[in-house]
Backbone as XML, in Angstrom:
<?xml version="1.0"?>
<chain id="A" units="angstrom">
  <residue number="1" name="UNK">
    <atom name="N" x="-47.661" y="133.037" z="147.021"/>
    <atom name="CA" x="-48.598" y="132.006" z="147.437"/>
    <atom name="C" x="-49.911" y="132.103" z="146.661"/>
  </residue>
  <residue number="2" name="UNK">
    <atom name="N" x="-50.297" y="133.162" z="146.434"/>
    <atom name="CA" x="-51.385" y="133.833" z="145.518"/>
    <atom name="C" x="-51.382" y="133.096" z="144.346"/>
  </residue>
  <residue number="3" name="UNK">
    <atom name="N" x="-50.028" y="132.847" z="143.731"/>
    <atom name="CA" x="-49.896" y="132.602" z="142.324"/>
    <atom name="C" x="-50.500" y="130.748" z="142.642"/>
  </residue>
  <residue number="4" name="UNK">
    <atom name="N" x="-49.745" y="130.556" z="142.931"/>
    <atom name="CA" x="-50.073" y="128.833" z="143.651"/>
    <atom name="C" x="-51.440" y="128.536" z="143.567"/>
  </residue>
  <residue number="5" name="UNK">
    <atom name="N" x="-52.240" y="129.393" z="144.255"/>
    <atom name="CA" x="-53.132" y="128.827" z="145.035"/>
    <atom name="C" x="-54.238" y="129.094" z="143.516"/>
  </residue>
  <residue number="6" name="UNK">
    <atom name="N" x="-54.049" y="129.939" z="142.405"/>
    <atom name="CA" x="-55.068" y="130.286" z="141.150"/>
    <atom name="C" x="-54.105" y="129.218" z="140.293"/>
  </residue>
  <residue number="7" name="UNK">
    <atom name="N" x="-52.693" y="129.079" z="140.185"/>
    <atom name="CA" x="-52.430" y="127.528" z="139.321"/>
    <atom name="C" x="-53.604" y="126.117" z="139.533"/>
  </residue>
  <residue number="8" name="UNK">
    <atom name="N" x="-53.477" y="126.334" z="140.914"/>
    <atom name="CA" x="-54.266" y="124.725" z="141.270"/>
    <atom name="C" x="-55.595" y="125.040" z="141.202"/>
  </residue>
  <residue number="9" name="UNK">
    <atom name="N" x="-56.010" y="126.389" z="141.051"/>
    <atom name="CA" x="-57.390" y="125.840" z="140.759"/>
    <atom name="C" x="-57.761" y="126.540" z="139.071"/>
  </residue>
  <residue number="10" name="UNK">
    <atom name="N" x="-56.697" y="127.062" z="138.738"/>
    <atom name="CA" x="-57.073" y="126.441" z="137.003"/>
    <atom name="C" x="-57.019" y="125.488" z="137.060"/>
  </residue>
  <residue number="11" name="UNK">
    <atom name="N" x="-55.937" y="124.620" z="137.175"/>
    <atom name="CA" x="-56.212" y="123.253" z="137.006"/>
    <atom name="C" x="-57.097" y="122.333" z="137.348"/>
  </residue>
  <residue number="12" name="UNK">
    <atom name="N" x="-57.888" y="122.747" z="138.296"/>
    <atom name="CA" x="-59.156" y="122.075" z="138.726"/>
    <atom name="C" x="-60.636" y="122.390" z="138.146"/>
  </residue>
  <residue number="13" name="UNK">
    <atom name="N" x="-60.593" y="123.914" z="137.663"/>
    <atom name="CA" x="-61.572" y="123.960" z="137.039"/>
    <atom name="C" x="-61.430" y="123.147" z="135.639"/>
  </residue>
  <residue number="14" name="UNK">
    <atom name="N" x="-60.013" y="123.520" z="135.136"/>
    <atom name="CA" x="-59.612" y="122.685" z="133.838"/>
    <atom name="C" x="-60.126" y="121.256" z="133.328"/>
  </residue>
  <residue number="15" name="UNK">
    <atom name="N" x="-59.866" y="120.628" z="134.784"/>
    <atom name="CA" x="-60.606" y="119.689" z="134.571"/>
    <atom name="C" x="-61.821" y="119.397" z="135.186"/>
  </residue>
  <residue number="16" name="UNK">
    <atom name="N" x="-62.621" y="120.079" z="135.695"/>
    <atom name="CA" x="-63.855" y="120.170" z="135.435"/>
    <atom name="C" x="-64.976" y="120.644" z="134.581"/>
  </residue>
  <residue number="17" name="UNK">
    <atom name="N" x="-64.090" y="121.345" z="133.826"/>
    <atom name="CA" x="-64.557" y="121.583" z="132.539"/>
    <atom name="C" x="-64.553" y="120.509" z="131.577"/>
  </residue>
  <residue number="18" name="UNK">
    <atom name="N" x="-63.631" y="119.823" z="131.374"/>
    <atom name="CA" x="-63.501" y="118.784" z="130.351"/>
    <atom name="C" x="-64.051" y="117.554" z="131.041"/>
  </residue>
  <residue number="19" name="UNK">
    <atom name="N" x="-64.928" y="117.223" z="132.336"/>
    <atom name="CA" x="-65.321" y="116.265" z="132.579"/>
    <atom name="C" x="-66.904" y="116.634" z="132.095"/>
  </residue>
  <residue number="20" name="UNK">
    <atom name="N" x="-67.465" y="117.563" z="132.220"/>
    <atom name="CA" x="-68.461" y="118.238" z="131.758"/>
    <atom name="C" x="-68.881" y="118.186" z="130.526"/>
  </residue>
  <residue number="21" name="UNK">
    <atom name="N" x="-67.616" y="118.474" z="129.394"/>
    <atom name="CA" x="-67.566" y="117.968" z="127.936"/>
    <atom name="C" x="-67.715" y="117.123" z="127.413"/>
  </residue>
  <residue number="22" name="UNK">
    <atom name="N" x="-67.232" y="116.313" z="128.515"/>
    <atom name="CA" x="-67.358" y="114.682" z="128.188"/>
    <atom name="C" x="-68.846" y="114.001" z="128.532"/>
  </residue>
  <residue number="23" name="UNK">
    <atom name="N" x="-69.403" y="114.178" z="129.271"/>
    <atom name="CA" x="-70.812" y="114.319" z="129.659"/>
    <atom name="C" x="-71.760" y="114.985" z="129.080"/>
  </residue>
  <residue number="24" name="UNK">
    <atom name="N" x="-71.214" y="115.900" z="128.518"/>
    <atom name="CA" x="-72.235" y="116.478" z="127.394"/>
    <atom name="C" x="-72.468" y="116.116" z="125.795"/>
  </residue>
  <residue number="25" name="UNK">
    <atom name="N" x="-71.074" y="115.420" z="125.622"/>
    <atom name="CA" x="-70.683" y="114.331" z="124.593"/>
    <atom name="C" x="-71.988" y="112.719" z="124.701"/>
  </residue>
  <residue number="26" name="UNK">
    <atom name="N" x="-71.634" y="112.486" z="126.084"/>
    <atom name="CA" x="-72.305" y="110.849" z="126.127"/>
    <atom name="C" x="-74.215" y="111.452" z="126.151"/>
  </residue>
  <residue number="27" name="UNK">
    <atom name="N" x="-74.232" y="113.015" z="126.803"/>
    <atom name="CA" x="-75.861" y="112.762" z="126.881"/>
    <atom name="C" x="-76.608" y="112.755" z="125.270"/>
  </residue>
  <residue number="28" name="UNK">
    <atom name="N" x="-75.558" y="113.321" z="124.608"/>
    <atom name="CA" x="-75.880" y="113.768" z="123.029"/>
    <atom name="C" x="-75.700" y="112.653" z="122.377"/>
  </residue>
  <residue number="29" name="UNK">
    <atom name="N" x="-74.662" y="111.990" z="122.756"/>
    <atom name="CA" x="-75.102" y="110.374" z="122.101"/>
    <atom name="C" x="-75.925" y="110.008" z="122.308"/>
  </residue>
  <residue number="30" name="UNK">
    <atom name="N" x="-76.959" y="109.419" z="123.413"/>
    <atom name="CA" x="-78.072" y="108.978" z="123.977"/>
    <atom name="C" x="-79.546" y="109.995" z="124.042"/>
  </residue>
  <residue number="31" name="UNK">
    <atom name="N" x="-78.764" y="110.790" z="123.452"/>
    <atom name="CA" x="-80.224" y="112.177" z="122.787"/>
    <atom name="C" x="-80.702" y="111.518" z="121.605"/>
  </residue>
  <residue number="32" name="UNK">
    <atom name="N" x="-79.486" y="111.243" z="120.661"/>
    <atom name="CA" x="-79.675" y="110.699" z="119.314"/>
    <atom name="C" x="-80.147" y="109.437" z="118.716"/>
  </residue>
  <residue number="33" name="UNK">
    <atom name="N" x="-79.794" y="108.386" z="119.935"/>
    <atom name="CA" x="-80.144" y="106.915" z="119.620"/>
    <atom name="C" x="-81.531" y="106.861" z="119.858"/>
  </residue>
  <residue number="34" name="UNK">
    <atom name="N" x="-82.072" y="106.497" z="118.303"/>
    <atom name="CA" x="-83.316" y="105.358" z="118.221"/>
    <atom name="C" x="-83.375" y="104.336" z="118.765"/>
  </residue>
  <residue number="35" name="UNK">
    <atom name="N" x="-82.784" y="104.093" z="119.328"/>
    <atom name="CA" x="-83.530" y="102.860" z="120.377"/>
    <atom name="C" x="-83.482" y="102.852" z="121.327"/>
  </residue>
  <residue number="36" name="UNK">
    <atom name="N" x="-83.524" y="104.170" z="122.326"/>
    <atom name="CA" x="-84.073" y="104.841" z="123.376"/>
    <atom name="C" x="-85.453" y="105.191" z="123.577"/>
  </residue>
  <residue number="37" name="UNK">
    <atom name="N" x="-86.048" y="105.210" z="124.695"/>
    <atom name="CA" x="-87.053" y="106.163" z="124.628"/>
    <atom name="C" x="-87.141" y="107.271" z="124.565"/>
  </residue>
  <residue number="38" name="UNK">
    <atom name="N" x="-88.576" y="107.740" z="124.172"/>
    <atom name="CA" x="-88.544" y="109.177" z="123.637"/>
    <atom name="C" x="-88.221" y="110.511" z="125.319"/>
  </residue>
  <residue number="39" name="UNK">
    <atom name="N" x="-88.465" y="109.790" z="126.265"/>
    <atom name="CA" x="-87.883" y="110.210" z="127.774"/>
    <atom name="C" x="-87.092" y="110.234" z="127.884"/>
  </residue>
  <residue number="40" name="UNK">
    <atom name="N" x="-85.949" y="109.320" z="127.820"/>
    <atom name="CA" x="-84.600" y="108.777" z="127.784"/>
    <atom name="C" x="-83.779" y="110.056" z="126.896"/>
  </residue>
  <residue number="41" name="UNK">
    <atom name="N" x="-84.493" y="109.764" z="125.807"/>
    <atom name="CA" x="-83.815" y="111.014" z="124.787"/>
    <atom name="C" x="-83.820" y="112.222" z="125.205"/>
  </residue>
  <residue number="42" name="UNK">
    <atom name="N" x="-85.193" y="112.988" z="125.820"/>
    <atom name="CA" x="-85.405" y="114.019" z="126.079"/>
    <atom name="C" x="-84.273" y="114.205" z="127.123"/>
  </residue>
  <residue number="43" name="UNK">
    <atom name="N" x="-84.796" y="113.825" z="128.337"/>
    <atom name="CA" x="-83.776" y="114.376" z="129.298"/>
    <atom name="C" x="-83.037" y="113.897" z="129.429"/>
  </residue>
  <residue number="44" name="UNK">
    <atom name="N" x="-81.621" y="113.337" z="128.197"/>
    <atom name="CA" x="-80.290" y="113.375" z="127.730"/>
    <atom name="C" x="-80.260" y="114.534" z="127.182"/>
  </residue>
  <residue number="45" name="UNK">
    <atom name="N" x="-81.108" y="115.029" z="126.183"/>
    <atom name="CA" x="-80.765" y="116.321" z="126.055"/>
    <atom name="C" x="-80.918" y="117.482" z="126.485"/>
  </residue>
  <residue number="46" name="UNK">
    <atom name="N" x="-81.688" y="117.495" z="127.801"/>
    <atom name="CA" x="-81.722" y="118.569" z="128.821"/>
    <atom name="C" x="-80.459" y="118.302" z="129.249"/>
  </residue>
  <residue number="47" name="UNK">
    <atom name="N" x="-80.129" y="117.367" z="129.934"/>
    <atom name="CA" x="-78.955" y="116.952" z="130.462"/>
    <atom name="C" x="-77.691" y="117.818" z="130.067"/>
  </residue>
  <residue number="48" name="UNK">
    <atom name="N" x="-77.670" y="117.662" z="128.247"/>
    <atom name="CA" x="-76.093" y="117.505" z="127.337"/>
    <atom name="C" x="-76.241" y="119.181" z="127.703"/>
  </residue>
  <residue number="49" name="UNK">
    <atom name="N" x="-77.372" y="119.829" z="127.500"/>
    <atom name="CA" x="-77.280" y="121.568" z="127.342"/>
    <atom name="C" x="-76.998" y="122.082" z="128.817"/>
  </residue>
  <residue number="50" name="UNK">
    <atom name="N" x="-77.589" y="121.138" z="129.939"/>
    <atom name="CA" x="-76.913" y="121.230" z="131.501"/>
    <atom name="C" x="-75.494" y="121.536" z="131.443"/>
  </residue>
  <residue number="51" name="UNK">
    <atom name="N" x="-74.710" y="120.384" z="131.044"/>
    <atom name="CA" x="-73.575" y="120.167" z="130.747"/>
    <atom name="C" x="-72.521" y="121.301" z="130.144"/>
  </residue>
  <residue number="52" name="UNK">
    <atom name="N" x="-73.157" y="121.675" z="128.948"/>
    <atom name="CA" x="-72.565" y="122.804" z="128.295"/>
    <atom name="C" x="-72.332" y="123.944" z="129.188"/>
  </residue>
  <residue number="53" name="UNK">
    <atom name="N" x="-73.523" y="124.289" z="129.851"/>
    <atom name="CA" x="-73.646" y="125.832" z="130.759"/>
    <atom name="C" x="-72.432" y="125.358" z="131.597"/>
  </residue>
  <residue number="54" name="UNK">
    <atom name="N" x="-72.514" y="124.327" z="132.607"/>
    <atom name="CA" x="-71.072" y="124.060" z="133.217"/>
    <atom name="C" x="-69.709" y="124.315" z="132.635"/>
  </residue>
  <residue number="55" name="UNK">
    <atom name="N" x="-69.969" y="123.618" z="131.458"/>
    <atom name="CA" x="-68.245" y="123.604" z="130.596"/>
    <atom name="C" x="-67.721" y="125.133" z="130.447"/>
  </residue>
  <residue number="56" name="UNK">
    <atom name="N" x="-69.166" y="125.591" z="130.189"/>
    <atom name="CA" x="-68.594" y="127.003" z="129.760"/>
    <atom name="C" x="-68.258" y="128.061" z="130.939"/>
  </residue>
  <residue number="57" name="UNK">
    <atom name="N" x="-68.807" y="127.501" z="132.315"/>
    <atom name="CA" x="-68.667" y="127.961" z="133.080"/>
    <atom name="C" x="-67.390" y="127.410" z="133.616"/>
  </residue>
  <residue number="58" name="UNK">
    <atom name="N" x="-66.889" y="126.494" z="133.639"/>
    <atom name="CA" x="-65.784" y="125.950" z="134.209"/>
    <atom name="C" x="-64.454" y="126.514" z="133.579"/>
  </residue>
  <residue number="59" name="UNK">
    <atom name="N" x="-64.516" y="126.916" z="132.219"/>
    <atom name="CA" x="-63.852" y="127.287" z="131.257"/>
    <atom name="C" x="-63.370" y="128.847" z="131.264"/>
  </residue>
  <residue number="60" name="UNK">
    <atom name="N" x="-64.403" y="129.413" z="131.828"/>
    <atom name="CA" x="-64.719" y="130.974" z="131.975"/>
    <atom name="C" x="-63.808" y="131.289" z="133.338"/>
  </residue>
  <residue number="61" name="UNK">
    <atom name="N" x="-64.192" y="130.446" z="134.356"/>
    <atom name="CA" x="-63.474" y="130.454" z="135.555"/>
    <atom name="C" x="-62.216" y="130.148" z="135.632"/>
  </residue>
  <residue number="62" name="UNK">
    <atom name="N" x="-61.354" y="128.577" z="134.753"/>
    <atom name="CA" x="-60.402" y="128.708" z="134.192"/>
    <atom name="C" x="-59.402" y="129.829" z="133.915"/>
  </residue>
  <residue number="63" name="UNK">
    <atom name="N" x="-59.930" y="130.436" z="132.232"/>
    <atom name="CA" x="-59.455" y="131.914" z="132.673"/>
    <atom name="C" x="-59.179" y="132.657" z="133.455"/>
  </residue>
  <residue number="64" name="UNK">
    <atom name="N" x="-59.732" y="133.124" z="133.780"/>
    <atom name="CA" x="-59.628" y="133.833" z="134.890"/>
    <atom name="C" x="-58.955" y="133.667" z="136.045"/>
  </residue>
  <residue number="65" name="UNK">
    <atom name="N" x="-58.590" y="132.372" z="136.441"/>
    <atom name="CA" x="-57.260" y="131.963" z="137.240"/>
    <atom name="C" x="-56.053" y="131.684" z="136.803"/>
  </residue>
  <residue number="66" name="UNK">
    <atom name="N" x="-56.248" y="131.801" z="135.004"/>
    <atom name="CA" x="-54.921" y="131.594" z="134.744"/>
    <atom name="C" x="-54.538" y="132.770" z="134.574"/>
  </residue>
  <residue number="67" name="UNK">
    <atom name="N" x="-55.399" y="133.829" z="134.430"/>
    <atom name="CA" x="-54.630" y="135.092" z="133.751"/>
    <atom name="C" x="-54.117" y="135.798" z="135.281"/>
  </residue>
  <residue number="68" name="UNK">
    <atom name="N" x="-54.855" y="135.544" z="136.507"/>
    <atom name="CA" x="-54.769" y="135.668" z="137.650"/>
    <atom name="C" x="-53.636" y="135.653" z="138.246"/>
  </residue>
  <residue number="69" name="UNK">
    <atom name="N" x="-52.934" y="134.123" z="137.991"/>
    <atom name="CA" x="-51.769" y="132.886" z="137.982"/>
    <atom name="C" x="-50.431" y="134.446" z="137.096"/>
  </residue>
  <residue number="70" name="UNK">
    <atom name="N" x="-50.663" y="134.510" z="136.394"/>
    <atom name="CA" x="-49.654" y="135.594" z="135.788"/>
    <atom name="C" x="-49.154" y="136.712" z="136.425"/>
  </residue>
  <residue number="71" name="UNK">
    <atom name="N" x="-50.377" y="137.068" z="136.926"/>
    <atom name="CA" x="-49.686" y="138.585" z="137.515"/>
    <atom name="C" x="-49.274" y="138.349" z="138.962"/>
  </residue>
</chain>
């Protein structure tokens, strides 16, 4: 049941990681566009580096339930 219960939540961090990526993708687009404001820009890119710490955290946790999921 053990094994089960760290499958489903790799898979949930899994994809909470890659929703995170993806969000850190769109704030970095909107970091970059000139024809934003210079506010707008800024905290898109507080935002995109928000984002990252998650991914990597979601990613980290990942692991760790999959290698979990094995034994």
């Amino acid at each position: 049941m053990e094994t089960v219960k760290n499958a489903a939540n790799y898979v949930s961090e899994t994809v909470q990681g890659t929703g995170s990526q993806a969000s850190k993708e769109a704030n970095k687009h909107v970091a970059k566009d000139s024809d934003a404001s210079a506010k707008t820009r800024l905290q898109a890119a507080g935002d995109a580096v928000g984002d990252k710490v998650d991914q990597s955290k979601h990613e980290t946790k990942a692991d760790v339930h999959k290698e979990a999921a094995k034994h």
